[in-house]
PyMOL CGO cylinders between C-alpha atoms (Angstrom):
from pymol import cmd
from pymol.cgo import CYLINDER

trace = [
    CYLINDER, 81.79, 78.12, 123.20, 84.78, 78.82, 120.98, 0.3, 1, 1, 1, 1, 1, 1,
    CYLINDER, 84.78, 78.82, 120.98, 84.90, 81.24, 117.86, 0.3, 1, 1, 1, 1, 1, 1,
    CYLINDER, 84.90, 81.24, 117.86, 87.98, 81.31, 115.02, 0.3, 1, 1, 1, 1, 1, 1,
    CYLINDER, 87.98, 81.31, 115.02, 88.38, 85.04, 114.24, 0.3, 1, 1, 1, 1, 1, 1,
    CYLINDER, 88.38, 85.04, 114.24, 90.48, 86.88, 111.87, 0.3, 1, 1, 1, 1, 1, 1,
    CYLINDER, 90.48, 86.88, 111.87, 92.66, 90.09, 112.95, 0.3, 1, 1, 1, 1, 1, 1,
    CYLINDER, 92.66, 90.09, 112.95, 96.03, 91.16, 111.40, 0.3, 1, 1, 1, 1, 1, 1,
    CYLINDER, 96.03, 91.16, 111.40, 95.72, 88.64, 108.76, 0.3, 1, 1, 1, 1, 1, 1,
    CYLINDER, 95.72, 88.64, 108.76, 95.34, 85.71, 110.69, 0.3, 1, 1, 1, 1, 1, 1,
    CYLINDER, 95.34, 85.71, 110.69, 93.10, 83.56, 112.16, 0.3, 1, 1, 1, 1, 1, 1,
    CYLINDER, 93.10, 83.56, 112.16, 92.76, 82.62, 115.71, 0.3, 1, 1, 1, 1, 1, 1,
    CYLINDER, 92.76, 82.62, 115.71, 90.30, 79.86, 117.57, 0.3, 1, 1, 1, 1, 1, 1,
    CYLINDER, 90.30, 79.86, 117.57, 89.72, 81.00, 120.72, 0.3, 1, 1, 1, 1, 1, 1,
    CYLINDER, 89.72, 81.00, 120.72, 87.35, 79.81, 123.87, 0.3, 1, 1, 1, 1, 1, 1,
    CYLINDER, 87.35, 79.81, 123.87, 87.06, 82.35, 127.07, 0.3, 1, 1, 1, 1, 1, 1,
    CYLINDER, 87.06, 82.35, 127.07, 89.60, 82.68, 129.35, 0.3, 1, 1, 1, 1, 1, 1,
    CYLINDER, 89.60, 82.68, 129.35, 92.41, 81.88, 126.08, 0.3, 1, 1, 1, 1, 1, 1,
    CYLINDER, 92.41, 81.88, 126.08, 95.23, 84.51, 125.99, 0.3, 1, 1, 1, 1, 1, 1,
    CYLINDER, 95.23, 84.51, 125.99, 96.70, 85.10, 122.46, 0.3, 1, 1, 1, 1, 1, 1,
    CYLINDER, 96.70, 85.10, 122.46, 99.37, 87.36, 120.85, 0.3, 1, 1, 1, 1, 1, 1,
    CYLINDER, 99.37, 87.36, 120.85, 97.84, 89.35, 117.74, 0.3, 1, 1, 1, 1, 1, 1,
    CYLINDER, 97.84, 89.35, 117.74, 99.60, 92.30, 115.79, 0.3, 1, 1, 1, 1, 1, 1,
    CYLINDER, 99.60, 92.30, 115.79, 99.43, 95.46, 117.16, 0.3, 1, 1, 1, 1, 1, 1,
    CYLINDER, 99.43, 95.46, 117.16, 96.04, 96.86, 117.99, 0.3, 1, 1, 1, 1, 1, 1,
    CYLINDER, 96.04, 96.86, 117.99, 95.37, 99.94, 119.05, 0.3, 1, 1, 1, 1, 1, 1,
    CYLINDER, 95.37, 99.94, 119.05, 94.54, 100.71, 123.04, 0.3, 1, 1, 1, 1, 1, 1,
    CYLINDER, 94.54, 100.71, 123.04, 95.94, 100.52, 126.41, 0.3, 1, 1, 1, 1, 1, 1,
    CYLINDER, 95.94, 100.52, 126.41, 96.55, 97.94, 128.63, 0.3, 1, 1, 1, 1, 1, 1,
    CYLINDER, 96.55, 97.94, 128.63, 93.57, 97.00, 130.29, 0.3, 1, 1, 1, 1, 1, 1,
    CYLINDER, 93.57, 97.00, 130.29, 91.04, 98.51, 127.75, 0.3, 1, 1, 1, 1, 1, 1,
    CYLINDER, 91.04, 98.51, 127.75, 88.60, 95.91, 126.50, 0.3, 1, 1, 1, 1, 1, 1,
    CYLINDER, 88.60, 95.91, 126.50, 87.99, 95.12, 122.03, 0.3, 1, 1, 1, 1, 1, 1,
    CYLINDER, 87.99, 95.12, 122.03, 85.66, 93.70, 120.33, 0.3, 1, 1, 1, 1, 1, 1,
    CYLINDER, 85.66, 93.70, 120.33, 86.89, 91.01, 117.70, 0.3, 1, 1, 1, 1, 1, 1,
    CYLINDER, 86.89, 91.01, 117.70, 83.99, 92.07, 114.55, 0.3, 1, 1, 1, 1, 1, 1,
    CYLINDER, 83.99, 92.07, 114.55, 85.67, 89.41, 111.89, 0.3, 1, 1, 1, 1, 1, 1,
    CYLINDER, 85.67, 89.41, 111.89, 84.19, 85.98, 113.36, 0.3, 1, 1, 1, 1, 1, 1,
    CYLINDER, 84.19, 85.98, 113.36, 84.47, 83.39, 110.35, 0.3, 1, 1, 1, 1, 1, 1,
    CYLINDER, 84.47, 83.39, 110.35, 83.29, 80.51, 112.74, 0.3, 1, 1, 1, 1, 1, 1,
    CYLINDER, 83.29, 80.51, 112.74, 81.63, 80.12, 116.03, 0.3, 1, 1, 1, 1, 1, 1,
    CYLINDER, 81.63, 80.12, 116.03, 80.37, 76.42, 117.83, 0.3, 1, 1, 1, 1, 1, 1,
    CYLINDER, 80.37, 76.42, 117.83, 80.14, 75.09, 120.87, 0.3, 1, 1, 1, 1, 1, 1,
    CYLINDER, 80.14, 75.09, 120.87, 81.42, 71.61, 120.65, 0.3, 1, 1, 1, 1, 1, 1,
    CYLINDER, 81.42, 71.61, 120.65, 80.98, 69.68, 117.96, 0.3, 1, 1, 1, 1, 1, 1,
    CYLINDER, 80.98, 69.68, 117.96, 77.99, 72.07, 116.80, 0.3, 1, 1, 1, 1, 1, 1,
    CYLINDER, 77.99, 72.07, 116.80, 78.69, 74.86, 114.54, 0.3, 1, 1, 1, 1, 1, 1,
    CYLINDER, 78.69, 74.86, 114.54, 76.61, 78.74, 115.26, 0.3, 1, 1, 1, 1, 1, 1,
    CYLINDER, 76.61, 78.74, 115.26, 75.97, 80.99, 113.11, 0.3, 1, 1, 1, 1, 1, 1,
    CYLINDER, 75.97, 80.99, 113.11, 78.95, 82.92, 113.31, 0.3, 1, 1, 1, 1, 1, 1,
    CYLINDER, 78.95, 82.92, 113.31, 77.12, 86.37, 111.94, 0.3, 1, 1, 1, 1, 1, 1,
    CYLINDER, 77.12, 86.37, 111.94, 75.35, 86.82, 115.80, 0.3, 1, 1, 1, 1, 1, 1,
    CYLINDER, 75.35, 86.82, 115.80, 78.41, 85.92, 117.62, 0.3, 1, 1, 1, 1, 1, 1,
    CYLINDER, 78.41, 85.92, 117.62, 80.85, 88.32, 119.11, 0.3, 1, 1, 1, 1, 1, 1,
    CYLINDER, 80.85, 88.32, 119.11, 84.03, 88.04, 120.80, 0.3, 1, 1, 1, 1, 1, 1,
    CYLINDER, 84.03, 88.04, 120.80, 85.35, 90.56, 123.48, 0.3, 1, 1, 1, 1, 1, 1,
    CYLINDER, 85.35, 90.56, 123.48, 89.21, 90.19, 124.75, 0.3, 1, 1, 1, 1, 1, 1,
    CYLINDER, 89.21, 90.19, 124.75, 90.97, 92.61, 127.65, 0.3, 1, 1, 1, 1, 1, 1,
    CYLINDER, 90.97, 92.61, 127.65, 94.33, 93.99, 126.53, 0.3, 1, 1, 1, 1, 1, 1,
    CYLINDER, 94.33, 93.99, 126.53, 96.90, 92.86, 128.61, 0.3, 1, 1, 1, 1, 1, 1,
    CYLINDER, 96.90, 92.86, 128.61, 99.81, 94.21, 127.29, 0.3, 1, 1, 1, 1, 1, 1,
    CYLINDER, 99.81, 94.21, 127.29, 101.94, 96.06, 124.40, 0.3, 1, 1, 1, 1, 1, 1,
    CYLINDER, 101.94, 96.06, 124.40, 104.72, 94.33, 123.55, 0.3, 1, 1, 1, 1, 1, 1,
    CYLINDER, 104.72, 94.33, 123.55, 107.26, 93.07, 120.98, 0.3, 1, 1, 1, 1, 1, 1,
    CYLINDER, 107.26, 93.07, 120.98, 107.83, 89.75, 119.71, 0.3, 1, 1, 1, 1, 1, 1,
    CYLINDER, 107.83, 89.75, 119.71, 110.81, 87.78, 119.33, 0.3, 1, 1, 1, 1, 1, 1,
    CYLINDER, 110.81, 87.78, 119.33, 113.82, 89.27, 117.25, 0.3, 1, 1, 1, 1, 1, 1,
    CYLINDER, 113.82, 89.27, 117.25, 114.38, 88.10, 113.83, 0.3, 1, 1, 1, 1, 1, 1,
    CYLINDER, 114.38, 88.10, 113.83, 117.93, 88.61, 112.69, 0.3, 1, 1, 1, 1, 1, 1,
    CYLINDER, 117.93, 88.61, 112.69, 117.90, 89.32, 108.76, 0.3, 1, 1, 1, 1, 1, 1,
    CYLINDER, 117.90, 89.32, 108.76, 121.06, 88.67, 107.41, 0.3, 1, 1, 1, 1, 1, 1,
    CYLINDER, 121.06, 88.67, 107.41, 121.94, 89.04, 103.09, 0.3, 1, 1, 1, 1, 1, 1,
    CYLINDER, 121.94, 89.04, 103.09, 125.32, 87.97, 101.85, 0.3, 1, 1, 1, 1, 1, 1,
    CYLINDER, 125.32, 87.97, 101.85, 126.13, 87.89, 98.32, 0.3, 1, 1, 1, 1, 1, 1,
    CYLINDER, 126.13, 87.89, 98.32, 129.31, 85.59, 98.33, 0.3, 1, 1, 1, 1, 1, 1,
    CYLINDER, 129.31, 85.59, 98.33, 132.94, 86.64, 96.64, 0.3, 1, 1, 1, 1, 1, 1,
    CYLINDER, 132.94, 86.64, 96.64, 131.27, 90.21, 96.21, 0.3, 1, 1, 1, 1, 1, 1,
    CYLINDER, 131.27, 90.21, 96.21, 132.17, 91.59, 100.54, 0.3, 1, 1, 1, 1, 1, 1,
    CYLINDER, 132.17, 91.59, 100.54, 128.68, 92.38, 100.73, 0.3, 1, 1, 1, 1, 1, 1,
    CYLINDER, 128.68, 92.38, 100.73, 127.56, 91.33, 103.94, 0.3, 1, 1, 1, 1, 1, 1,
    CYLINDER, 127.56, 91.33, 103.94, 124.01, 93.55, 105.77, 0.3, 1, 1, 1, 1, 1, 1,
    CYLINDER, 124.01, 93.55, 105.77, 123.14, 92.33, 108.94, 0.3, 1, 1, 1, 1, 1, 1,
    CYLINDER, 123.14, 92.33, 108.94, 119.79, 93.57, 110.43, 0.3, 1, 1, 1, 1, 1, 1,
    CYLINDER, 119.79, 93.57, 110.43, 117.11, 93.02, 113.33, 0.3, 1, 1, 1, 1, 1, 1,
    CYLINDER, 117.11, 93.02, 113.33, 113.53, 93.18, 113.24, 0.3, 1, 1, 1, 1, 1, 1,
    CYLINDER, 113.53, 93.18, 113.24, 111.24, 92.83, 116.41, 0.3, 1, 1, 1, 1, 1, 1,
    CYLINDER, 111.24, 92.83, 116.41, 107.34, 93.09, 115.75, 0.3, 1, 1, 1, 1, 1, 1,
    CYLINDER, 107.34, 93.09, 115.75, 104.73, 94.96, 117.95, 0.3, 1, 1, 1, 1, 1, 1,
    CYLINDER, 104.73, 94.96, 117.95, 102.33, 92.99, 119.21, 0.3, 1, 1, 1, 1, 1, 1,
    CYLINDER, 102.33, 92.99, 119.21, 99.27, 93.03, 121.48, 0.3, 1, 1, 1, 1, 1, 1,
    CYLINDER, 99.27, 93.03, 121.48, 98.58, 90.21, 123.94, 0.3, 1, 1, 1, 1, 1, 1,
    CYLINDER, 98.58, 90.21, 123.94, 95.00, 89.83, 124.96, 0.3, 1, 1, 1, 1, 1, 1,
    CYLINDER, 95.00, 89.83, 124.96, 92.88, 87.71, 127.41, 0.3, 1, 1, 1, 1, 1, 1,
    CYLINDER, 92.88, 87.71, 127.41, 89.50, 86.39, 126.01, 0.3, 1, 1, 1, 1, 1, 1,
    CYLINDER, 89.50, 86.39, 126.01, 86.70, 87.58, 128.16, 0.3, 1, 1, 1, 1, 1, 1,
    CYLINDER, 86.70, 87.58, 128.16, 83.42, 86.39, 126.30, 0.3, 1, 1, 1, 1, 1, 1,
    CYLINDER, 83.42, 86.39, 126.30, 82.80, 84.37, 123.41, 0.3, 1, 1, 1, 1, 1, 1,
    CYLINDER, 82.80, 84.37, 123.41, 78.92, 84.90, 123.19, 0.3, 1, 1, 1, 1, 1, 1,
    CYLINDER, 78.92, 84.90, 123.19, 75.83, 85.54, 121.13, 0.3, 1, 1, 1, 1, 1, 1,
    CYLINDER, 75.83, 85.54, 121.13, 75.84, 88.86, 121.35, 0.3, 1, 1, 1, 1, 1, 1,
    CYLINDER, 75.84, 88.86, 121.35, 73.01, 89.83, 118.88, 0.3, 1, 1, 1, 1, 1, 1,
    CYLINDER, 73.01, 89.83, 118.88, 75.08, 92.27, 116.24, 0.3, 1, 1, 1, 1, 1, 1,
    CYLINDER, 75.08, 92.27, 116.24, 72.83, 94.76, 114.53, 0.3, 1, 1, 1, 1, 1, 1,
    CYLINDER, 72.83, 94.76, 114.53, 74.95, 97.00, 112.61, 0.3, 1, 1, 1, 1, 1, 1,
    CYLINDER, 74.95, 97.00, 112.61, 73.12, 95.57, 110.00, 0.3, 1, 1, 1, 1, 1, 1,
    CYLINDER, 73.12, 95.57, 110.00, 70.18, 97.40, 111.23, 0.3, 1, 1, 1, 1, 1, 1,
    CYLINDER, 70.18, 97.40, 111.23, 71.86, 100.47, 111.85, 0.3, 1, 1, 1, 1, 1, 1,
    CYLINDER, 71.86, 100.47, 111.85, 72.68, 101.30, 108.82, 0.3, 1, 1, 1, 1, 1, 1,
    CYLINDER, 72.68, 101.30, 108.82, 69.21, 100.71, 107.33, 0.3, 1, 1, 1, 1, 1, 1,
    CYLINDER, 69.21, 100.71, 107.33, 67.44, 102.67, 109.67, 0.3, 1, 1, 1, 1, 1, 1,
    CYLINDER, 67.44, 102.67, 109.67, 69.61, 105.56, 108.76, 0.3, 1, 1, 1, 1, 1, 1,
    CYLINDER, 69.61, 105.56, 108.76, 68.59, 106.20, 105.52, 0.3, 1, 1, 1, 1, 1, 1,
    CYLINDER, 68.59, 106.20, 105.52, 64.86, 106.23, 106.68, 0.3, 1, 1, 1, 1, 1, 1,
    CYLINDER, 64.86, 106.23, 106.68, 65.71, 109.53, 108.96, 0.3, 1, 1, 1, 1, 1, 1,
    CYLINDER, 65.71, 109.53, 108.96, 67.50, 111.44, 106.09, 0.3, 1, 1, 1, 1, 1, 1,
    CYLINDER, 67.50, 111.44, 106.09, 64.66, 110.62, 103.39, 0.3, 1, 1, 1, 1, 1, 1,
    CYLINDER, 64.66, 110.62, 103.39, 61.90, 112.52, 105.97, 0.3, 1, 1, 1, 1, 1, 1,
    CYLINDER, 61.90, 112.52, 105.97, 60.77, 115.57, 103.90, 0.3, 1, 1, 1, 1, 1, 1,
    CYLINDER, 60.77, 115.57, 103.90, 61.65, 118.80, 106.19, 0.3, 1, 1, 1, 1, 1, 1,
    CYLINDER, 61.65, 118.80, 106.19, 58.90, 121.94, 106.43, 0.3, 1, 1, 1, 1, 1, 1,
    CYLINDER, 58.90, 121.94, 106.43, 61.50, 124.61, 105.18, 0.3, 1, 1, 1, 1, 1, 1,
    CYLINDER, 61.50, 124.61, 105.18, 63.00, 122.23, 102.33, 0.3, 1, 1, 1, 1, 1, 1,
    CYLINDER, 63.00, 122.23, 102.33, 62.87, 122.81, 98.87, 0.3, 1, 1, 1, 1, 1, 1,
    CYLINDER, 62.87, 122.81, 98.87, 60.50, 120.42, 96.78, 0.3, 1, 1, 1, 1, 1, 1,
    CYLINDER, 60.50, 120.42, 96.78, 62.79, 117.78, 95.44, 0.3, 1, 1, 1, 1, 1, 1,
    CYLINDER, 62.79, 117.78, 95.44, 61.83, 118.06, 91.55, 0.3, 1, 1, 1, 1, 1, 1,
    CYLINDER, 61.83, 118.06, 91.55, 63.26, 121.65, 91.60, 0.3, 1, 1, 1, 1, 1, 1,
    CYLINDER, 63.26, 121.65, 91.60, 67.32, 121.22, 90.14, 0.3, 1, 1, 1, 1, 1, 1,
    CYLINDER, 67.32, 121.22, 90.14, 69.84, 123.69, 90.79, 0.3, 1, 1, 1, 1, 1, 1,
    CYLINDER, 69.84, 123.69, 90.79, 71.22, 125.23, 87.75, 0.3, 1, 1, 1, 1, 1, 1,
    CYLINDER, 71.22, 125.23, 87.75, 74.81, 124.05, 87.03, 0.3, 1, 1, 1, 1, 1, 1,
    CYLINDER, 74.81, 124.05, 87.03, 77.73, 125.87, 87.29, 0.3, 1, 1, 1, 1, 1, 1,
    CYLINDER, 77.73, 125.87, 87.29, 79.27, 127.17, 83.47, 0.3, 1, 1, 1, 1, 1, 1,
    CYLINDER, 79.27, 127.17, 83.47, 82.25, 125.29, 83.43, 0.3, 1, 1, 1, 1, 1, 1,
    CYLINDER, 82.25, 125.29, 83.43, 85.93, 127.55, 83.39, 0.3, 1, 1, 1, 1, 1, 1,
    CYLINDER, 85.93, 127.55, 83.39, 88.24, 126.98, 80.87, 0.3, 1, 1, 1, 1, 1, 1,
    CYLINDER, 88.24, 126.98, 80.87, 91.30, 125.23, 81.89, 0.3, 1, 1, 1, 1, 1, 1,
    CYLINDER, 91.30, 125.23, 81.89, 94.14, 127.46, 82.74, 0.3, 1, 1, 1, 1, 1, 1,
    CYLINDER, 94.14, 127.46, 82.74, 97.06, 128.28, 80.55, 0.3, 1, 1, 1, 1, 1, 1,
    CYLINDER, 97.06, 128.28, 80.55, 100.16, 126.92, 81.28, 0.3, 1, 1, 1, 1, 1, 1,
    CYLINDER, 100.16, 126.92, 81.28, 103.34, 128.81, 81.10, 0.3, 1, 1, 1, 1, 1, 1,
    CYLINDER, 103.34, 128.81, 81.10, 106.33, 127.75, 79.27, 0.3, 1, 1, 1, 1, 1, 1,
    CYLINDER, 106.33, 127.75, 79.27, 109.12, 125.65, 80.50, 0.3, 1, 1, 1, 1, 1, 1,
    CYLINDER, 109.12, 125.65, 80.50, 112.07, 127.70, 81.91, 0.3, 1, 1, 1, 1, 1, 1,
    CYLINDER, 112.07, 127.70, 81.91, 115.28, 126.84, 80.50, 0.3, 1, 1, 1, 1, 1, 1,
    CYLINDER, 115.28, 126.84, 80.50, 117.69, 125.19, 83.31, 0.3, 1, 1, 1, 1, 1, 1,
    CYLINDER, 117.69, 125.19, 83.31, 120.51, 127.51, 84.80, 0.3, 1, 1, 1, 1, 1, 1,
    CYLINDER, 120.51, 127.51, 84.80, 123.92, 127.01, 84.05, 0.3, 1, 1, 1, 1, 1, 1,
    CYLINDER, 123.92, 127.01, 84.05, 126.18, 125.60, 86.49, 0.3, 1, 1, 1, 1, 1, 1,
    CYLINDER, 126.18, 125.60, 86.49, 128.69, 128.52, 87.13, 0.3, 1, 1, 1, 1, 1, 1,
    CYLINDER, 128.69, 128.52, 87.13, 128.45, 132.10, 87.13, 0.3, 1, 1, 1, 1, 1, 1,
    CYLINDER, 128.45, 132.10, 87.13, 130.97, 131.93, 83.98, 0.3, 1, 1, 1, 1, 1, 1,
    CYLINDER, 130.97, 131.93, 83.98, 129.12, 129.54, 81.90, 0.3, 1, 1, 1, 1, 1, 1,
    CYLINDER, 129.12, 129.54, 81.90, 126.11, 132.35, 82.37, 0.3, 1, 1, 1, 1, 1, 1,
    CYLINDER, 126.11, 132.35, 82.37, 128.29, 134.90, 80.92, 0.3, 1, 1, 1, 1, 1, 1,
    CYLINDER, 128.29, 134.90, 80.92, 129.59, 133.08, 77.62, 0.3, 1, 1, 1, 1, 1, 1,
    CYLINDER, 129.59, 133.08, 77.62, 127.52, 132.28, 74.70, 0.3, 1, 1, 1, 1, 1, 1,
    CYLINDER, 127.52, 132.28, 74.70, 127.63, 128.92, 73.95, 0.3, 1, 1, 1, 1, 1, 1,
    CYLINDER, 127.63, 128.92, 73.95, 131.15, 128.02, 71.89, 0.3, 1, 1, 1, 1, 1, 1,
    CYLINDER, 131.15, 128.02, 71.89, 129.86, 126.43, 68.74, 0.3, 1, 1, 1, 1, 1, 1,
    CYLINDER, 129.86, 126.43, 68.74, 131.89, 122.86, 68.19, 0.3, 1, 1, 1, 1, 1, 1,
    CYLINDER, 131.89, 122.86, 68.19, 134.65, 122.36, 65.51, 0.3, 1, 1, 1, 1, 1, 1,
    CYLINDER, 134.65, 122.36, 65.51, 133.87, 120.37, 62.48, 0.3, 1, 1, 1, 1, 1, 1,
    CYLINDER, 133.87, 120.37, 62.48, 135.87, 116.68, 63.22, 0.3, 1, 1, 1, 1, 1, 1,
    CYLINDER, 135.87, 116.68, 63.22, 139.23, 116.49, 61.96, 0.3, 1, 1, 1, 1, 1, 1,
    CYLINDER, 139.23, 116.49, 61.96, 139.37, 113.97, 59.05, 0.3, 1, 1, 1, 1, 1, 1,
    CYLINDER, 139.37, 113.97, 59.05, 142.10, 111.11, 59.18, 0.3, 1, 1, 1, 1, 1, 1,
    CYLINDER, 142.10, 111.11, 59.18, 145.07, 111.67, 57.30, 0.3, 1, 1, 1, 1, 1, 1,
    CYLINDER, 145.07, 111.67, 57.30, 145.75, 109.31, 53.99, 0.3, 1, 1, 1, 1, 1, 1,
    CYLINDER, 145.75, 109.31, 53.99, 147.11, 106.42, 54.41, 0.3, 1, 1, 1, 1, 1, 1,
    CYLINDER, 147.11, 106.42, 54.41, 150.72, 106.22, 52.32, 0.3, 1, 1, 1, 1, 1, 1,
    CYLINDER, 150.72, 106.22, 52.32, 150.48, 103.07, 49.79, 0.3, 1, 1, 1, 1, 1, 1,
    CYLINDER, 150.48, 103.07, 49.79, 153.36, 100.61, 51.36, 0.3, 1, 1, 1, 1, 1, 1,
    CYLINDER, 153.36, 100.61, 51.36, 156.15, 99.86, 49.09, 0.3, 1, 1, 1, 1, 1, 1,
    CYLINDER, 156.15, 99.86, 49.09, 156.05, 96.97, 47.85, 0.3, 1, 1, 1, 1, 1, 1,
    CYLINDER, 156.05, 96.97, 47.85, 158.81, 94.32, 48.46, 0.3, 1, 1, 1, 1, 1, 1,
    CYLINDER, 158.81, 94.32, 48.46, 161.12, 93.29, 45.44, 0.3, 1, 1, 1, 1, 1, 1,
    CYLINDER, 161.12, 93.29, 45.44, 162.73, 90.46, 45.09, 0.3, 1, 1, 1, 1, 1, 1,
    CYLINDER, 162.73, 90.46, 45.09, 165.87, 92.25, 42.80, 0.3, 1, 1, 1, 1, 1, 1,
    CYLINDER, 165.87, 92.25, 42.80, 168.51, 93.97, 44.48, 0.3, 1, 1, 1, 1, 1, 1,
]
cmd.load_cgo(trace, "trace")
């Protein structure tokens, strides 16, 4: 029976007895997962119902993929940034591909059913509690002004700016006579 399943934003066919290199998942070596996100599950050329299948893989290993070398260059500018990047990953050996019967369907149903049983001591549930007066919203306090710099700027009042200096006339050039 094979089953395509989805973890770390990709998708993966796998059969028992298939290794396979997904992101990182959390465990230890030699802990067993369960693989939840079937999309697909068939044996052959017949297709399951992929909702009551479930997938268990073995952790083999932690490990790191391949190194990818980025490199950015931004020509006649000497800007050259050379870096590496090497992915974890975890490799994993497919133990069972099998109808497992999933119920967490179930579970959650049968939850609500508990907390809904009326208890002896309990209050009746048409009786409200009374709300809480609502607090008015604290004040806030004003902005501080920012410190000067230096010790000496804290001292001095602030110098008050000179009006700007007007530009001088300019002198009518004599004009150019043809006598002399």
């Amino acid at each position: 029976m094979f089953a395509v399943v989805r973890t770390g934003g990709k998708q993966y066919r796998v059969a028992a007895g298939d290794k396979i290199a997904v992101e990182k998942l959390a465990g230890e070596a030699g802990e067993t997962v369960t693989l939840d996100d079937v999309l697909l599950a068939g044996e052959g050329d017949s297709i399951a119902d992929a909702s009551k299948v479930t997938v268990s893989a073995e952790i083999i290993a932690q490990a790191k993929s391949e190194k990818v070398v980025v490199f950015k260059k931004r020509r006649r500018h000497n800007y050259r940034r050379k870096a590496g990047h090497r992915q974890q990953m975890t490799l994993l050996r497919i133990t069972d591909v099998g109808t497992g019967g999933k119920k967490p369907a179930a579970k959650k149903a049968a939850a609500p059913k508990k907390e809904a049983a009326p208890k002896a001591d309990a209050k009746p549930a048409t009786e409200k509690k009374a709300a809480p007066a609502k607090k008015p919203a604290a004040k806030k306090a004003p902005a501080k002004k920012a410190a000067p710099k230096t010790a000496a700027a804290a001292k001095k009042p602030a110098a008050k700016k000179a009006p700007a200096k007007k530009a001088p006339a300019k002198k009518a050039a004599p004009k150019a006579d043809d006598t002399k």
